[in-house]
N, C-alpha and C positions, 0 to 999 in steps of 0.2 A: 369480495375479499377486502381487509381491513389492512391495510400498513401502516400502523405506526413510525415515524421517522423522527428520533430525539436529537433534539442538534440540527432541526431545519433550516434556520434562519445563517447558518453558519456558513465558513466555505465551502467545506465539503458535503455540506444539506445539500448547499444549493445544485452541486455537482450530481446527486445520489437523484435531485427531483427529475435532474434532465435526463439520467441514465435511465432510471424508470420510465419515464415517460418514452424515448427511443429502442426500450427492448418490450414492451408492450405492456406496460402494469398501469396502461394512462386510465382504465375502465376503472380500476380500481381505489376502492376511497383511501384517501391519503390520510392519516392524524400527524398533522404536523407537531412536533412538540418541542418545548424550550424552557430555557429559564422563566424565571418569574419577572425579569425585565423584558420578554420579548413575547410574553403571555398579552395575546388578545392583536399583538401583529398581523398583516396579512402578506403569505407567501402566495404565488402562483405555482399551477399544478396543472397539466394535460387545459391547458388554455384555461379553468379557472382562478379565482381567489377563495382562499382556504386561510382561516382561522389558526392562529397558532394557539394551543391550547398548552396547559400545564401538564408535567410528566406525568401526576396523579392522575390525570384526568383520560388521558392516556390508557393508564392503565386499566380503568374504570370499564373502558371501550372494548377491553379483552379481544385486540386484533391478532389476527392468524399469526404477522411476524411482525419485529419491531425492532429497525437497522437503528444502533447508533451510531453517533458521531460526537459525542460531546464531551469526551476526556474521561478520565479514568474515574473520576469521582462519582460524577451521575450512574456510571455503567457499575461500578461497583453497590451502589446506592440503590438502583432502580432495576438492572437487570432481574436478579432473582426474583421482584416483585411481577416483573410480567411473567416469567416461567412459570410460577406458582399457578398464573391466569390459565395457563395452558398456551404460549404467546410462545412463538421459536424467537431467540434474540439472535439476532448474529450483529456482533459490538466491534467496531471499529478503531477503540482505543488497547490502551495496553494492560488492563486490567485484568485480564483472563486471558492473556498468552502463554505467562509461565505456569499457567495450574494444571497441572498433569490429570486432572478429571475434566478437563475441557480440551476440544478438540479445536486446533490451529490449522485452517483450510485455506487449500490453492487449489479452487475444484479440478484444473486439468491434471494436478501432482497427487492429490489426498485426500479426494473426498469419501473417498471411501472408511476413513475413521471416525466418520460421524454414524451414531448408531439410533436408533430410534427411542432413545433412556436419555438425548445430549437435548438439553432445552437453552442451552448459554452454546453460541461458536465464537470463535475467536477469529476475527480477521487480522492477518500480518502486518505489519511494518512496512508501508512505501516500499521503502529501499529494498529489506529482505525480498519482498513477493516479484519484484522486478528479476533478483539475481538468479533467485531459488526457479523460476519459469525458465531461463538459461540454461542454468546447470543439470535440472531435474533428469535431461534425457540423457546428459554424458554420467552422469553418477549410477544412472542404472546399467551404463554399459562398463564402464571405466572404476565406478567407485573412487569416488573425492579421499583423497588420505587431506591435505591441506589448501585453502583460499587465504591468498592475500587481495583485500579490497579498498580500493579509496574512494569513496563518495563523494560526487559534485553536484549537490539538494538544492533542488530551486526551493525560492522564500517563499512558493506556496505553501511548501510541508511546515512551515511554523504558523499559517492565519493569517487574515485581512489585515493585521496590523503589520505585518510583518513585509508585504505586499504595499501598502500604503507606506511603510518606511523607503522602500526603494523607490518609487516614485516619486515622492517630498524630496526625497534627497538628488535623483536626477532630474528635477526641476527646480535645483535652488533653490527649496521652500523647508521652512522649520517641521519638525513633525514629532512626535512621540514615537521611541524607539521600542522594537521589536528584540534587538537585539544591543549588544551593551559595547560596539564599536558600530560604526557606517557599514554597509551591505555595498552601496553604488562604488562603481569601480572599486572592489576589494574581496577578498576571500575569506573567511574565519572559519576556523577550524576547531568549530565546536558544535558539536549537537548536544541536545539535550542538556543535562547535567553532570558533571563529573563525578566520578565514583574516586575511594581512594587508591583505588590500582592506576587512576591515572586516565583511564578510557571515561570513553562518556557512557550514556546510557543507551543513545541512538548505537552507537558502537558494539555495545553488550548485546542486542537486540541481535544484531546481525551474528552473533555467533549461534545465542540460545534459539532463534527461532530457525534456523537454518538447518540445524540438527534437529530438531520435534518434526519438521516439513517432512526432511529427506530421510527421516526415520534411523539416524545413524549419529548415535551419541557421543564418536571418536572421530569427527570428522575435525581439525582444528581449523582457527579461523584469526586471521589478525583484521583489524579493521582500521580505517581512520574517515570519520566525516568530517565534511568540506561544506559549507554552507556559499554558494555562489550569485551572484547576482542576475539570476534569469529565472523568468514566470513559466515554463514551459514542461519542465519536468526535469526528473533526476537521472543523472548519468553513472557510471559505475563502472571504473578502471579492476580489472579481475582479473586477477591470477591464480590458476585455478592448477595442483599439482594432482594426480592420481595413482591409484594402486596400480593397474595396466598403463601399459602403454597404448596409443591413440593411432589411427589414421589422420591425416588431415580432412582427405575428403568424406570419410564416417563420420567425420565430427559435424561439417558442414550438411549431409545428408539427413545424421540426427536433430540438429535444431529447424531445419526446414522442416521434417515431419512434427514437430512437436507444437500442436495446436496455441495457438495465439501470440508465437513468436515468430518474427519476418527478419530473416539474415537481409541485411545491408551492409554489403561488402564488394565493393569494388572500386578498389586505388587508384586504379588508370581512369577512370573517370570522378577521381575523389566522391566516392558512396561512400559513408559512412552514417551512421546513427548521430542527429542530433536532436537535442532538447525543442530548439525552433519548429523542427519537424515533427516532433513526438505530441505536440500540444491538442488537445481534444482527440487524441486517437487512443483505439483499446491496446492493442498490441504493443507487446514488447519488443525489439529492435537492437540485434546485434549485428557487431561488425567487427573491423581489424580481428578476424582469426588469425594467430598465428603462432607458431610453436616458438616457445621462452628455449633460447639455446641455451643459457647460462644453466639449465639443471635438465634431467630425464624427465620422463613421462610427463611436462607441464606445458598449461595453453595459456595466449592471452586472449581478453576478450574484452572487448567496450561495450555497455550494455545499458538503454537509454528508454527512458518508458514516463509519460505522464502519471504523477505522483498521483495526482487526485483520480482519474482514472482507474487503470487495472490496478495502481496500489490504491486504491481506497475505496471507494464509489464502484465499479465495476469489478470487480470484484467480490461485494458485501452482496451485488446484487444477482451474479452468479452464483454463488452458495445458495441465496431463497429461489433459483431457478432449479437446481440440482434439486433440492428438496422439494419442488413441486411433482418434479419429474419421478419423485422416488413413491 
């Protein structure tokens, strides 16, 4: 079998080569692919060196599927072109999230909306696929009426440069900025780019994809991201209100059943979910359950998952697993 991968050379290539290679796609031929400056590189792949070749070139190869990673423009640009091949894309930017003819998949929440006519999927947003794996089994019991959310995004989710700025910067060294204040000891409370209502885009994201996920288009959602200075993965302060009222201990019962999430939850030995601990692991990782007295039927929840991981990388690579399996 043929996997194409566009956006090898990248950070989350790099992450998507290890994940393949760790759930068993090491047998299979990799087409690493990239821009036309990273055309003729060589990436390692299940203990070789592989050739980065051009997206054309790629496509030429007409492999079974073909995961990107490389921002909205190439996916916009190239996706269609491998579908026509006959190629399943499942695209890892934000280019086909909001398209109501493309399905937005969290295999253990909705795989089941991908129909055998879907040759473009859409993989979620970091932050979204972390929350939406949290909330998915109280929404089916409970039904979400409103989430308030505050994101705390490690500088993986913005790239290598972004990653390289915190390091230059907590080593005293000059560097080329990721972002448009200092990251090292500091907070900025901006993702993406500002819209004019005021929110950003990373913001908007967590409303729109959260409702396509959980299939409920009146769910509301306020948001704010927090860009913090840690390599590890994204955190996500949650308040989550419901049509029902809750158990405490249903609630605890239903996230321990709910495949690829680990409740970490105990105060008296300070358990809690952190980024430090989240780093190279699949699972999502919740903790501080506990009911918001200040209103009815509402929970709080701290919810902590490697961005590049199950939001990106493992994830794009479960979907081509569900679909093998189908």
């Amino acid at each position: 079998m043929k996997i194409a991968l566009v956006g090898a050379t990248g950070l989350v290539g790099g992450v998507m080569r290890k994940v393949l290679e760790e759930r068993g796609f090491g047998d299979c031929e990799l087409i690493p692919a990239a821009s036309s400056r990273s055309v003729g590189k060589k990436v390692t792949f299940a203990g070789k060196m592989c050739n980065v070749v051009s997206v054309e070139e790629a496509i030429e190869q007409a492999p079974e599927y073909a995961i990107f990673s490389a921002g909205s423009g190439p996916s916009l640009q190239y996706a269609p072109l491998f579908a026509a091949k006959g190629t399943m894309v499942i695209d890892n930017s934000s280019a086909w999230r909001s398209d109501p003819s493309k399905p937005l998949v969290v295999p253990e929440i909705n795989g089941d909306v991908v129909t055998p006519a879907d040759h473009i999927i859409a993989n979620p947003n970091c932050s979204t696929i972390q929350m939406v794996m949290a909330l998915a089994p109280l929404h089916r019991r409970y039904r979400i009426r409103r989430i308030v959310v505050s994101t705390y995004q490690s500088v993986t989710g913005t790239g290598m440069k972004a990653v390289n700025q915190l390091e230059k910067e907590r080593a005293g060294e000059p560097c080329e900025r990721a972002y448009p204040h200092p990251i090292d000891m500091n907070l900025i409370p901006h993702g993406g780019t500002f819209e004019e209502n005021g929110y950003t885009t990373e913001e908007t994201k967590l409303l729109n994809e959260t409702r396509k996920i959980l299939r409920d288009s009146e769910i509301a959602v306020s948001a704010t991201v927090v860009r913090v200075p840690v390599t590890g993965g994204h955190s996500e302060s949650v308040n989550v209100e419901f049509y029902e009222d809750f158990d405490l201990q249903e609630v605890y019962d239903l996230l321990k059943a709910m495949p690829g999430v680990v409740v970490q939850d105990n105060p008296a030995e300070n358990l809690y979910p952190m980024p430090l601990y989240a780093k190279d692991k699949d699972e999502v990782f919740v903790g501080r359950v506990r009911r918001d007295f200040s209103q009815p039927k509402t929970l709080n929840l701290w919810v902590v998952s490697d961005n590049l991981r199950k939001g990106a990388a493992t994830n794009a690579v479960q979907i081509m697993e569900m679909l093998l399996k189908r």
